[in-house]
C-alpha positions as CSV (number, residue, x, y, z in Angstrom):
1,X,69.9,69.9,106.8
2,X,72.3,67.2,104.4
3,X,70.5,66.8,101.1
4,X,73.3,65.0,99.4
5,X,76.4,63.0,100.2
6,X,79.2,61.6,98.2
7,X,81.7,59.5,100.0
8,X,83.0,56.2,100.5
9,X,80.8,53.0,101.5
10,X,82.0,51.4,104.7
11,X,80.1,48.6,106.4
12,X,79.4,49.2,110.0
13,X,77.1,46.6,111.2
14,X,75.1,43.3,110.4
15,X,72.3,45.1,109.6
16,X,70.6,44.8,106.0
17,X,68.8,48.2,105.5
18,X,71.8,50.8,106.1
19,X,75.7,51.9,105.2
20,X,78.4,53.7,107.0
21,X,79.1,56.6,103.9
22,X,82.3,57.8,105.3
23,X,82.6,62.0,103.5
24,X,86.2,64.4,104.9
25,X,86.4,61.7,107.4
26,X,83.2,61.2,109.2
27,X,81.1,58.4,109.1
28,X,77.3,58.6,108.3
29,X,75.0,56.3,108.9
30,X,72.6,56.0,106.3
31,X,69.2,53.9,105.9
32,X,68.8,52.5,102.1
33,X,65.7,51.4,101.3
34,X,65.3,47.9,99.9
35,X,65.2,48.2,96.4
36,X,68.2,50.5,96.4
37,X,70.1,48.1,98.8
38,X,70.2,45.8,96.3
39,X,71.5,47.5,93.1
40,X,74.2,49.1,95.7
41,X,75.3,45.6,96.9
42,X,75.8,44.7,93.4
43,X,77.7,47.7,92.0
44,X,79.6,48.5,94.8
45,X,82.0,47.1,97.4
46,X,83.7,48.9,100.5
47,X,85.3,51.3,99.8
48,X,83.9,52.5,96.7
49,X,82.8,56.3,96.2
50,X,78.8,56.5,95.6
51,X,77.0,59.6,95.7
52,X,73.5,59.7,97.7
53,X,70.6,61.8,97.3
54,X,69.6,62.3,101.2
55,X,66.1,62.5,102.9
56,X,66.7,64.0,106.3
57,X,64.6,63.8,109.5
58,X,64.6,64.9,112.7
59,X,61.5,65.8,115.0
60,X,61.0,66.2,118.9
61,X,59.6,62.5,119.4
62,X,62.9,61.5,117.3
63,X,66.0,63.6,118.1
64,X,68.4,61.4,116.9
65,X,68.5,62.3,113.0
66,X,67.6,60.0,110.3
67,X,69.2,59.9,106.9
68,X,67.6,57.8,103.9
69,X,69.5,57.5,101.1
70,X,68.8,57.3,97.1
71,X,70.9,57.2,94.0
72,X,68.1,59.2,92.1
73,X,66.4,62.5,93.0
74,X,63.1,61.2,91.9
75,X,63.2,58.1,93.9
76,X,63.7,60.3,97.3
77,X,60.9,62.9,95.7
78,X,58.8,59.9,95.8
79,X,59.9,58.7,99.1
80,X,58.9,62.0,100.6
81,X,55.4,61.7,99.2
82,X,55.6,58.3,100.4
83,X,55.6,59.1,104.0
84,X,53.3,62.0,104.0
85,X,50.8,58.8,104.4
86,X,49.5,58.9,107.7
87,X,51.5,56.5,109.8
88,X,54.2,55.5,107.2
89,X,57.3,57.0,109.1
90,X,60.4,57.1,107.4
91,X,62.2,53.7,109.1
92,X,58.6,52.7,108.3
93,X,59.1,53.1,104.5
94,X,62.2,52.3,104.3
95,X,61.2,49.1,105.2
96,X,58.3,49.0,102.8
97,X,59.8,49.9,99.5
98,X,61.0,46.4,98.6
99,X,60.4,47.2,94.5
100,X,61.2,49.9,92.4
101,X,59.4,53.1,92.7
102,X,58.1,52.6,89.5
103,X,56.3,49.6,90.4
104,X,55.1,50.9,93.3
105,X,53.8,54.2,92.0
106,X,51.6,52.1,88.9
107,X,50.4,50.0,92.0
108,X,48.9,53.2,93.3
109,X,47.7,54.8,89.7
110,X,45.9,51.6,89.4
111,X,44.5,51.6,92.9
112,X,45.9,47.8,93.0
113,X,45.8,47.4,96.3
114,X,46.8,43.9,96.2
115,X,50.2,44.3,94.7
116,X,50.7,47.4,97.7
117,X,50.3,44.9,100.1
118,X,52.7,42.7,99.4
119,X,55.3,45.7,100.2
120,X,57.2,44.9,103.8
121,X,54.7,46.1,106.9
122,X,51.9,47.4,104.3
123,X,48.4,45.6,105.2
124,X,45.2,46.3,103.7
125,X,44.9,49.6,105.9
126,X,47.7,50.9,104.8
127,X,47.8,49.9,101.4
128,X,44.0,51.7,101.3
129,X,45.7,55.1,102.7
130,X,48.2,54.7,100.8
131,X,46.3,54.9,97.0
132,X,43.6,57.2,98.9
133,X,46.4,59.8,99.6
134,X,48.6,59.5,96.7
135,X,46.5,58.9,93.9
136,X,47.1,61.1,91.2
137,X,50.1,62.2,92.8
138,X,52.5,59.4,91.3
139,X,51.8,59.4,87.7
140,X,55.4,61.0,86.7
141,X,57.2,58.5,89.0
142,X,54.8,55.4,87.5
143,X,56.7,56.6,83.8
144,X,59.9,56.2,85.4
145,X,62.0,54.1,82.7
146,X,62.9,50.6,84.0
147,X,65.8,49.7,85.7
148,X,67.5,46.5,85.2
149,X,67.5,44.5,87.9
150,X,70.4,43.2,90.0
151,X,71.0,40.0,89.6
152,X,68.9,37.7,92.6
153,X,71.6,34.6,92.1
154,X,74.4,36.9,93.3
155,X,72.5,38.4,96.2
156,X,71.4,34.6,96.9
157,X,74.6,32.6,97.3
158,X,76.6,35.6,99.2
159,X,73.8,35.4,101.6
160,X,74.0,31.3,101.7
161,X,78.3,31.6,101.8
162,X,78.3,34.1,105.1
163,X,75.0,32.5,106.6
164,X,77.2,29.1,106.9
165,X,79.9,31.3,107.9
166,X,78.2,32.5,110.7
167,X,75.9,30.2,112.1
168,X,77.7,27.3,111.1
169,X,81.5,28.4,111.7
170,X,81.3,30.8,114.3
171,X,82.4,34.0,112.5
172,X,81.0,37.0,113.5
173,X,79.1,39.0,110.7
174,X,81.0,42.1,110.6
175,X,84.3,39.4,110.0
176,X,82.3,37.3,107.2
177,X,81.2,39.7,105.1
178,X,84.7,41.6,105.0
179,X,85.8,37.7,104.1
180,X,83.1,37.4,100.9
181,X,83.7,41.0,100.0
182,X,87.7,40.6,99.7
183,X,87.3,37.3,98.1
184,X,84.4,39.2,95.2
185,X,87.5,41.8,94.9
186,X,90.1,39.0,94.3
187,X,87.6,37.1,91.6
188,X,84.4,39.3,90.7
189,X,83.4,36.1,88.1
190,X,82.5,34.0,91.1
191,X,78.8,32.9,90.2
192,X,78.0,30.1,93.2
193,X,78.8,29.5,97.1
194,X,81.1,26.8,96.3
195,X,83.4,29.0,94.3
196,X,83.0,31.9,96.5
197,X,83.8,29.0,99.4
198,X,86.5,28.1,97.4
199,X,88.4,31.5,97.1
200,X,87.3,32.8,100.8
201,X,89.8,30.1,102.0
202,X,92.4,31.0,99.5
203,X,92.3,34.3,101.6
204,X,92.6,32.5,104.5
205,X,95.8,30.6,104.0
206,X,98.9,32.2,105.2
């Protein structure tokens, strides 16, 4: 069973909630929850070395293994506890956890069932199970301390730059964001689409 990995980040696909972590030259695919997708995205680029704390899975109804990937112990401790919740799988939750686990686990210490619901896939149901399994359970992970946010305005016009780049221009998406993610390595002070326009075409010229 893989418990930890530390290797290098290499994009594989289009898709939002997973990397390629490449470790003595294999590639593993690895689902990243929300919350951690987006601190990733803002301190790393490809080819950077991370280190992951990994939640493995693999059953009979689902053979092909999953991997979910942290850059804290305690957030996959709480991810496991997570998805002992009757039907929250782990793809499931990965999906879910769109804010930090310390949010999340104060939403269940307060039963605020509300604030659960807005989590990705979590109705009233759910959000119900969720506080009536795990309450009293999260209290350590609630006292978390907080961790700064990444910055939503960099996240924001990346997305807006390779959106146009695709569905406006005709790139593919695998081609734009290798395009925005050389051109953040060239400048890392970009701050808007217009200068990250700007210095994506500078890469372009011969």
């Amino acid at each position: 069973m893989i418990s930890y990995l530390k290797g290098t980040i290499q994009k594989s696909s289009a898709h939002d909630d997973r990397i390629t972590l490449v470790v003595n030259g294999i590639g593993y695919e690895v689902l990243i929850p929300a919350f951690a997708m987006k601190r990733i995205r803002h301190e790393h680029t490809d080819g950077s070395t991370i280190e992951l704390y990994v939640s493995y899975h693999q059953t009979e109804r689902q053979p092909k293994p999953v991997l979910v990937g942290f850059q804290s112990p305690l957030d996959r401790e709480f991810f496991e506890l997570f998805i002992s919740v009757e039907d929250i799988g782990p793809t499931a939750a990965v999906k879910a956890l769109t804010k930090p686990i310390r949010e999340i686990a104060r939403s269940i210490e307060d039963k605020d069932s509300k604030a659960l619901r807005q989590l990705k896939g979590i109705g009233e149901r759910k959000a119900e199970k969720i506080i009536a399994t795990l309450k009293g359970k999260v209290a350590k992970y609630a006292l978390m301390p907080q961790v700064e946010s990444a910055p939503e305005i960099v996240e924001d016009f990346r997305k807006e730059v390779e959106d146009v780049l695709v569905n406006q221009l005709g790139h593919k998406h695998m081609e734009a964001r290798r395009m925005i993610d050389d051109a953040m390595k060239r400048n890392p002070a970009i701050s808007s689409s217009e200068q990250l326009f700007e210095e994506v075409y500078r890469g372009q010229k011969p």
